[in-house]
C-alpha positions in Angstrom: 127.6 88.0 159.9 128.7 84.8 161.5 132.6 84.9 163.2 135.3 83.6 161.1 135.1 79.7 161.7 138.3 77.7 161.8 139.2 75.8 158.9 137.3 71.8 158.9 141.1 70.8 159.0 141.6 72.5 162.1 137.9 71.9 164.1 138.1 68.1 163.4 140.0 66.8 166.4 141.9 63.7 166.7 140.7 60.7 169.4 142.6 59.4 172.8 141.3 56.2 173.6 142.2 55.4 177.5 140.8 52.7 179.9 140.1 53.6 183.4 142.5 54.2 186.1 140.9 52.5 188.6 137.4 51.0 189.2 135.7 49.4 192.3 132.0 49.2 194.4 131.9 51.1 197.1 129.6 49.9 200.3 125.9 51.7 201.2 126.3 55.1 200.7 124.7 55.4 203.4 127.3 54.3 206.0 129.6 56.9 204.6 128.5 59.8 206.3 130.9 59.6 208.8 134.2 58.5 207.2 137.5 59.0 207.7 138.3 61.2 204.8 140.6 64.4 204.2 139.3 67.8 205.5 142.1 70.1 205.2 140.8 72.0 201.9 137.8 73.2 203.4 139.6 75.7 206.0 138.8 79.0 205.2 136.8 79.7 201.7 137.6 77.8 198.9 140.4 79.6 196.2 139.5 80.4 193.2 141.0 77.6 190.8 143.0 78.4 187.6 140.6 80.4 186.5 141.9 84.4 187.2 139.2 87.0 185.9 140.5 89.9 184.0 139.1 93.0 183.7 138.6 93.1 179.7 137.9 96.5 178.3 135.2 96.9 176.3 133.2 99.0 174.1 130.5 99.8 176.2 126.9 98.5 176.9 125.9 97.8 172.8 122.2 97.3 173.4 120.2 93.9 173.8 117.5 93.4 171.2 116.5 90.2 172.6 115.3 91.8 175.8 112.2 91.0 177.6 111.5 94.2 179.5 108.0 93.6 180.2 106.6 91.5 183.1 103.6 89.8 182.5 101.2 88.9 185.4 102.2 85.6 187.1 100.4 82.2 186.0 102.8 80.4 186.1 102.2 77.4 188.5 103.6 78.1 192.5 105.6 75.5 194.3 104.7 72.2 195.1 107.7 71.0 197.1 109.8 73.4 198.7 112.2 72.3 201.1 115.7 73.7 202.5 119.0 71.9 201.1 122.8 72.3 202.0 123.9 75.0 203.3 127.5 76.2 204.8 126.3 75.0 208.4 126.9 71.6 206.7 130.3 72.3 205.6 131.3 73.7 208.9 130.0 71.0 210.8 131.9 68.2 209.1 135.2 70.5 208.1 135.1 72.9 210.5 135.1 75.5 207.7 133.4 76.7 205.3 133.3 77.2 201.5 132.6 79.3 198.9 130.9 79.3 196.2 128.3 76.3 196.8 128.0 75.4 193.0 124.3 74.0 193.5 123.5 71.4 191.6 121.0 68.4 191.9 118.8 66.2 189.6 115.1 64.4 190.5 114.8 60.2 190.5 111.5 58.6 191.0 111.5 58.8 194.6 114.3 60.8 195.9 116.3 64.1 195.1 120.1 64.5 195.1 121.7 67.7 195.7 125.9 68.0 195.5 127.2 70.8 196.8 130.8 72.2 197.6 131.9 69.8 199.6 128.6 67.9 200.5 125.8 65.2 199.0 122.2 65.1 200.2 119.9 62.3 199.5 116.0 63.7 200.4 112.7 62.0 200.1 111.0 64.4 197.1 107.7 63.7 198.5 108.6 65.1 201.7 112.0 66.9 201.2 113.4 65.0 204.6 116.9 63.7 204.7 117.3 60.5 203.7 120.6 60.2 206.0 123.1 62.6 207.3 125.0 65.0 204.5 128.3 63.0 203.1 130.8 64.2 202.3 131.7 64.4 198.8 135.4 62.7 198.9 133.4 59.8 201.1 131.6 58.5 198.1 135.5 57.1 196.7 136.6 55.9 200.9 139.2 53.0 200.3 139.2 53.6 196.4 142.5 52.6 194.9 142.6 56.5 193.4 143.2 58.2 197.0 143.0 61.4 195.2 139.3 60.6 194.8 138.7 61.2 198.4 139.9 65.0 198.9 137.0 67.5 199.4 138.0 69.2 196.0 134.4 70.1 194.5 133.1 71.1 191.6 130.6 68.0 191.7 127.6 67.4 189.3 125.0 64.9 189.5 122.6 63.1 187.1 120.0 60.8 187.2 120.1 59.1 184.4 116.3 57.9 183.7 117.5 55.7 180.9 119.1 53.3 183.1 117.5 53.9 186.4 121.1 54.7 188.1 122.7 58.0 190.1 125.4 59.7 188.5 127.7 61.4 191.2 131.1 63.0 190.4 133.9 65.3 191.4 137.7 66.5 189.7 140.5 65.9 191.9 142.5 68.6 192.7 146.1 67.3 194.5 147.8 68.2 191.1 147.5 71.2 192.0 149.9 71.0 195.0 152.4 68.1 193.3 153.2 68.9 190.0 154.5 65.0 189.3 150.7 64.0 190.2 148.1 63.5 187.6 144.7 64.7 187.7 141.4 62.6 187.7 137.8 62.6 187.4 136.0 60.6 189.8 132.8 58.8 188.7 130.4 57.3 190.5 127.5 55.2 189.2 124.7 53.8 192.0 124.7 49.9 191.4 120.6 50.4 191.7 117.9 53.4 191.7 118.4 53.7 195.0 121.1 56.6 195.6 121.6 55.8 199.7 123.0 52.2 198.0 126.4 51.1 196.7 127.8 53.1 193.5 130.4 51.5 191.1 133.4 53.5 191.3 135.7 55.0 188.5 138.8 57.4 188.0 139.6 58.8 184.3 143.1 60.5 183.9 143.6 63.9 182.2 147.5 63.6 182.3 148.7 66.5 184.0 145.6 68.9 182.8 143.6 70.5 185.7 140.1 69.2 184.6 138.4 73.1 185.6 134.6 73.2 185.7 133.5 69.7 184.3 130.2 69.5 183.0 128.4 66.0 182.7 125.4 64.8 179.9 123.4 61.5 179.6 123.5 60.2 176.6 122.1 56.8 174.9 125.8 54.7 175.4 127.9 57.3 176.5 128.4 59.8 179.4 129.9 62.6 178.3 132.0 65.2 179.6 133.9 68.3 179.1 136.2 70.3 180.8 138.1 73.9 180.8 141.5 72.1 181.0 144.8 74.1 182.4 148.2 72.3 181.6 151.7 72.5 183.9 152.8 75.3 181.4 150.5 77.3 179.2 148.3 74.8 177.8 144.8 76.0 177.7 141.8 74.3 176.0 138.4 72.2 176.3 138.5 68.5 176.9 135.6 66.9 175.6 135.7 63.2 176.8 133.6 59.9 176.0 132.9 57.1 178.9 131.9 53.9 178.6 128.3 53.9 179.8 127.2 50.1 179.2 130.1 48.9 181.3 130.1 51.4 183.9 126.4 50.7 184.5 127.6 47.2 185.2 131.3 47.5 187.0 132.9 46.6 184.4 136.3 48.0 183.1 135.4 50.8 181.1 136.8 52.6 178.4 137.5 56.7 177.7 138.2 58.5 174.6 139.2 62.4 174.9 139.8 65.2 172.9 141.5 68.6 173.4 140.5 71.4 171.8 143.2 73.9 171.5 142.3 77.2 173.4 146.0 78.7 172.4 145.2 78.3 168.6 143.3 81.7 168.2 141.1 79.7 165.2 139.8 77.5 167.7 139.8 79.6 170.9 136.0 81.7 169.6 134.5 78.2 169.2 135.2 76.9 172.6 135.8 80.0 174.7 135.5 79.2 178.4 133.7 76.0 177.7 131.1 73.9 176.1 128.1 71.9 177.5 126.9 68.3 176.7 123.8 67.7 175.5 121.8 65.8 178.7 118.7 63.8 177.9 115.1 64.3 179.1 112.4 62.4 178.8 112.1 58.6 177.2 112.4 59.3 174.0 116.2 58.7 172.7 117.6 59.9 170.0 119.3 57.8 167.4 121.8 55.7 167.3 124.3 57.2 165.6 122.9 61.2 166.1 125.7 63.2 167.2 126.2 64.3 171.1 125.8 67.8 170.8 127.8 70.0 172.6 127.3 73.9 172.7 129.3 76.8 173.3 128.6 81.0 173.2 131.1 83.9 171.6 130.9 87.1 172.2 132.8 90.0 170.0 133.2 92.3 172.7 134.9 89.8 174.8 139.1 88.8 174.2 138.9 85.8 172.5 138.8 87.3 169.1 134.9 86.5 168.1 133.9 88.6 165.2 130.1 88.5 166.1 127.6 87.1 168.3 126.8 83.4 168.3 125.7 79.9 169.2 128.6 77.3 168.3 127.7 73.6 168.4 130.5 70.8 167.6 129.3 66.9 167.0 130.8 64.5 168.9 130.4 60.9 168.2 131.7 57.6 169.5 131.2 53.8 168.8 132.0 51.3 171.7 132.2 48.0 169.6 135.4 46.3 169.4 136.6 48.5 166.4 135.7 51.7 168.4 135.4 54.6 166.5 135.2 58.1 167.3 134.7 61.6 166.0 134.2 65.2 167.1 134.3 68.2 164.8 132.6 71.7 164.8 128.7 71.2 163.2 127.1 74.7 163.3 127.7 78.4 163.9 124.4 80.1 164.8 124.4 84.0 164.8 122.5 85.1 167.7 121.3 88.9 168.6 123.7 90.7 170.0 124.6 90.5 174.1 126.9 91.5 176.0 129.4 89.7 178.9 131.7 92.3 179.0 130.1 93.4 182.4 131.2 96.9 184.3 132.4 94.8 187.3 135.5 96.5 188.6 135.8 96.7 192.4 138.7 98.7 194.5 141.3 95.4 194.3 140.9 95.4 190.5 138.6 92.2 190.4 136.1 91.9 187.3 133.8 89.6 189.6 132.6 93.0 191.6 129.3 92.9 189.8 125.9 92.7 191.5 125.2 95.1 194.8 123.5 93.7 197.7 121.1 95.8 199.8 123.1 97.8 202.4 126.5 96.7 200.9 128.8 99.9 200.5 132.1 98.2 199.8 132.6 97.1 196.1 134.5 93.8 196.7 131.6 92.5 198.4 129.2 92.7 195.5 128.5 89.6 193.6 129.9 87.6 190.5 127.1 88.0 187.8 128.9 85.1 186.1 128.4 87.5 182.7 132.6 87.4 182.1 132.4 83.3 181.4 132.2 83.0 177.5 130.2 79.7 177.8 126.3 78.5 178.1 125.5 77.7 182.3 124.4 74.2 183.3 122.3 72.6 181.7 122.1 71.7 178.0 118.6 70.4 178.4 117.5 68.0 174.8 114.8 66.3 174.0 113.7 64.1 170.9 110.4 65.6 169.6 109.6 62.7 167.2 109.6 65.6 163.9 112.7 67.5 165.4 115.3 67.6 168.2 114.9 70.6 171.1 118.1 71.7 173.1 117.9 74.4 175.8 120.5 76.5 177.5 120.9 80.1 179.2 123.9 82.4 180.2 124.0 85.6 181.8 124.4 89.1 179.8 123.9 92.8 180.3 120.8 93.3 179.4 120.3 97.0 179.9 123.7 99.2 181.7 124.7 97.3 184.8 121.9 95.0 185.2 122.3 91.1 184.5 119.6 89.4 182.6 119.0 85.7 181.3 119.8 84.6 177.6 118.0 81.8 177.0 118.3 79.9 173.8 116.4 77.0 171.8 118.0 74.9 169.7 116.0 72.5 167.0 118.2 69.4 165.3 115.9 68.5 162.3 117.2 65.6 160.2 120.8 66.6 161.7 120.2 70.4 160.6 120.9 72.9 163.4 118.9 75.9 163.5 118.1 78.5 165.9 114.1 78.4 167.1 114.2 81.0 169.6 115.9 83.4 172.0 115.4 86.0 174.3 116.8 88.0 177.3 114.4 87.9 180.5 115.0 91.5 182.0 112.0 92.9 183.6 112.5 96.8 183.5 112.4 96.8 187.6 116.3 97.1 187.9 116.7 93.6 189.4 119.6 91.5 188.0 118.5 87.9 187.2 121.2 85.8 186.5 122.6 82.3 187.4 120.0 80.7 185.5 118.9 77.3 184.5 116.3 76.3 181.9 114.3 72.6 180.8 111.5 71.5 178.4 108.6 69.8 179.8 106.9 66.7 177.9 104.8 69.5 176.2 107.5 72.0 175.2 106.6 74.3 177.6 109.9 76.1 179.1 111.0 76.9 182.6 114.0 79.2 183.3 115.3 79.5 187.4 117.7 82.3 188.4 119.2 84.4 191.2 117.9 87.7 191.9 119.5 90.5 194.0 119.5 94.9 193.8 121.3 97.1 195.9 118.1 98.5 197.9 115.5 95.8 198.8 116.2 92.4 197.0 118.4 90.4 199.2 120.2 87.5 197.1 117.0 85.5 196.6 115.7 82.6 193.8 113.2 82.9 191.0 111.5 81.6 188.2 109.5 82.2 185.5 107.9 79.8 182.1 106.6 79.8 178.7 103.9 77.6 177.1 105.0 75.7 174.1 102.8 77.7 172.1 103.4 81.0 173.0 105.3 83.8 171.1 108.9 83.3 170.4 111.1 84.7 172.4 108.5 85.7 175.5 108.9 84.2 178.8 104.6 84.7 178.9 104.0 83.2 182.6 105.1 86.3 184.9 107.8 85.6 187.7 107.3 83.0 190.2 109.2 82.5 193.9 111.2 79.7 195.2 112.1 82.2 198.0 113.0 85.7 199.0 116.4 86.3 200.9 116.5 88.1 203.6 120.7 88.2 204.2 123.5 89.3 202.3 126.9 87.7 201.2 130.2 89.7 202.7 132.9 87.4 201.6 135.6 89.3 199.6 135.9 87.2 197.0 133.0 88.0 195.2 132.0 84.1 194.4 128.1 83.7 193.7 128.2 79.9 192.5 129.2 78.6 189.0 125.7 76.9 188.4 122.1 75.8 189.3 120.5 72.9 188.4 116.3 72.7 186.3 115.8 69.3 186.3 112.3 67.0 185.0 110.6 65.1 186.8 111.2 61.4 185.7 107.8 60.2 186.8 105.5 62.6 185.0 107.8 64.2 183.0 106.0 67.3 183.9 107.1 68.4 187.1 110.1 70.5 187.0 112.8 70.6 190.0 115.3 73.4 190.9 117.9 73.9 192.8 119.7 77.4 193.6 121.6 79.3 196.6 120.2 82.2 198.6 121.0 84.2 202.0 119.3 84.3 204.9 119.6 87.5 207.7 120.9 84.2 210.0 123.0 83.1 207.9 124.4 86.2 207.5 125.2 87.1 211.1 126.4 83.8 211.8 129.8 82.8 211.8 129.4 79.3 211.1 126.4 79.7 208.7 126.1 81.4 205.3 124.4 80.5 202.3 122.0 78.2 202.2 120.2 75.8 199.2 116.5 75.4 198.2 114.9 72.7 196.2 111.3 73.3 195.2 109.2 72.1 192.6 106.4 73.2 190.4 104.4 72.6 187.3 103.9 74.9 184.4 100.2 75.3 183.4 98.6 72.8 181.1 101.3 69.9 181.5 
């Protein structure tokens, strides 16, 4: 049975309509390594931000009918690139510090990858994974932007390549807010004035009042970048922003426009349907959808969890927006999806109390220095992949769940849109029986269909925090990830921070030029990084192709 579903009344929010605080062009990217900009908030590791974990109690482990427990034999394709990214040596070289988590996250242009880290950018050539100039800083990208604020290492970053216009999409929150309770917050936007991302980028800052902006997530869409946020007001306001941005102008450096929602999170209607956040729909391929289909955005509830969710499911809201001079905007709640059941409600309780205390490392005895399994965030992780099919729209997204007692698998769902229907295609848990926890993951479609999911792997005897991934053919049997397990690569160190922190997110991202090759991004640990006490954990990007595309 589907949970109770707020009243239409109630899900159909009302428009903000803003401009932007402040817009500019910034010089080459390039020269920007080396700027002048704040460094203080990278001493030490980073804090946790607004976003305390609570051990929930639960009903136990319910079962996972979804699960995948068998491992096929691996055919899926191996890696074509593979190449080392940031790491915490970067961080500590510019900051003197370092951070934690990383929050991985990078996308694929025609000729060059872009990875964002916490608190650095790297530009590589894809064809040889070298660096394309030294790692920047993230607050360097806004240097001498009218928003000073921009300029703090405060993290969180995403970016895009947005194929549709040929342009880099790099961003950040800003965090002094935090600190100064008269400040506003921001979120700084950056668009590349051409395809090349080592070149100038038109600047922007868009307000959200005195709402922290948490964890904001970022999709391409035809005439509009969207975003959304886990927002966290001066009192105890609590909610998801969902906001618009004028993508025509901004692609120009023009003065561009905003519209914003917030969803409630203290009405407990609305809180099931929005939970800890929702994801934007982000476009891949050529084919758009159109013009006036809906943005989706999706979010996950789960009835063993405290939000009040009555059963298991897949919630998608429509949000829409017009950017003509009578501007027009709407987002309201389109579909409730009952899914099998999963579970979030992980058994992560360490000696200080902390709900992150999941995962075990190999040789790790102490309990606060297991690992986040990211299980306790009632929301879909990065990204909500879509693509137009010509006959039906395809979206893709994946969260982590129990998938047996104390093991973390991948939920992975598939969406289908068909003449503005929603409809659940497929789902399933990847779980091998081999008492490895996979989690962290990130899935996209190929041209074709086909499917490839990325994840962490770790255990507490011989699997050293590591990355992963595994495929299915378009054709193959619902549910089933059919190509067997491939490596990016094998750890070989283990994480002993206190804080628990595995990143927020990792990043599967197509290949713009073949629309084939498929790009991920992800953390791991080596046995050097480990030791050392500037080092730590380190990124890989590697690429493959699944077979037939």
């Amino acid at each position: 049975m589907a949970a109770k579903a707020a009243p239409a009344d109630e899900t159909a929010q009302t428009p903000h309509w803003t401009s932007d605080a402040a817009h500019d062009v910034s010089p080459r990217i390039s020269t920007l390594a080396h700027a002048d900009v704040p460094k203080t908030r990278a001493e030490g590791e980073q804090e946790e931000r607004a976003e305390e974990v609570e051990d929930v109690p639960g009903n136990g482990f319910s079962g996972d009918p979804a699960v995948q427990a068998d491992a096929p034999p691996a055919t899926i394709g191996a890696t074509r690139a593979n190449f080392e990214g940031l790491s915490n040596q970067d961080n500590f070289n510019f900051y003197g510090g370092r951070v934690n988590p990383p929050d991985t996250i990078g996308d694929v242009g025609r000729s060059q990858y872009v990875e964002m880290t916490n608190l650095m950018i790297g530009i590589f050539s894809k064809s040889t994974g070298q660096r394309l100039t030294d790692p920047i800083p993230i607050g360097a990208v806004w240097d001498g932007f009218p928003i000073d604020d921009c300029t703090d290492p405060s993290g969180d970053p995403v970016v895009m390549y947005d194929q549709l216009a040929n342009r880099w999409i790099l961003t950040q929150f800003t965090t002094r807010g935090l600190d100064d309770p008269t400040l506003p917050f921001y979120n700084c936007v950056a668009v590349s004035t051409t395809s090349d991302a080592t070149g100038s980028y038109y600047r922007y800052a868009f307000t959200t009042g005195f709402n922290f902006p948490d964890y904001p997530k970022y999709g391409v869409w035809r005439d509009t970048y969207t975003l959304t946020t886990r927002e966290f007001g001066p009192t105890v306001e609590y909610g998801i922003g969902v906001y618009g941005l004028e993508k025509n102008k901004m692609v120009n450096g023009d003065p561009a426009r905003a519209v914003s929602y917030f969803i409630d999170g203290n009405n407990p209607a609305l809180l099931p349907l929005v939970g800890d956040g929702l994801l934007p729909a982000d476009i891949d391929g050529t084919k758009k959808p159109a013009n006036d289909a809906a943005i989706p955005l999706v979010g996950t509830q789960d009835d063993d969890w405290e939000y009040g969710a009555t059963s298991d499911a897949v919630n998608i809201w429509n949000f829409k927006v017009k950017w003509n001079k009578k501007a027009a905007s709407s987002l309201n709640l389109a579909a409730q999806l009952p899914v099998q059941e999963f579970d979030t409600n992980f058994p992560c309780q360490g000696p200080d109390n902390d709900s992150r205390d999941c995962l075990p490392q190999p040789g790790i005895t102490d309990r606060n220095q297991f690992l986040d399994s990211l299980a306790s965030r009632q929301r879909p992780t990065w990204r909500l992949a879509y693509r137009n099919f010509g006959g039906f729209e395809s979206l893709v997204t994946n969260q982590t769940v129990e998938s047996s007692p104390g093991v973390a698998g991948a939920r992975w769902y598939e969406i289908r849109r068909t003449n503005g229907v929603y409809s659940l295609r497929q789902q399933g848990t990847f779980a091998p029986d081999d008492g490895i926890n996979r989690w962290m993951g990130s899935i996209a479609q190929d041209k074709l269909g086909n499917m490839a999911l990325g994840y962490s792997v770790v255990n507490g005897t011989n699997v050293f925090p590591g990355i992963r991934y595994t495929g299915r053919a378009a054709g193959d049997t619902l549910g089933d990830m059919t190509l067997g397990e491939g490596t990016v690569i094998n750890g070989s160190g283990v994480q002993t921070t206190l804080n628990s922190r595995w990143g927020d997110y990792t990043s599967m991202n197509v290949d713009p030029v073949d629309d084939c090759t498929m790009w991920y991004a992800n953390e791991y640990y080596t046995a050097a990084g480990q030791a050392s006490s500037t080092a730590g954990w380190q990124t890989r990007i590697a690429s493959f192709r699944l077979p037939g595309c």
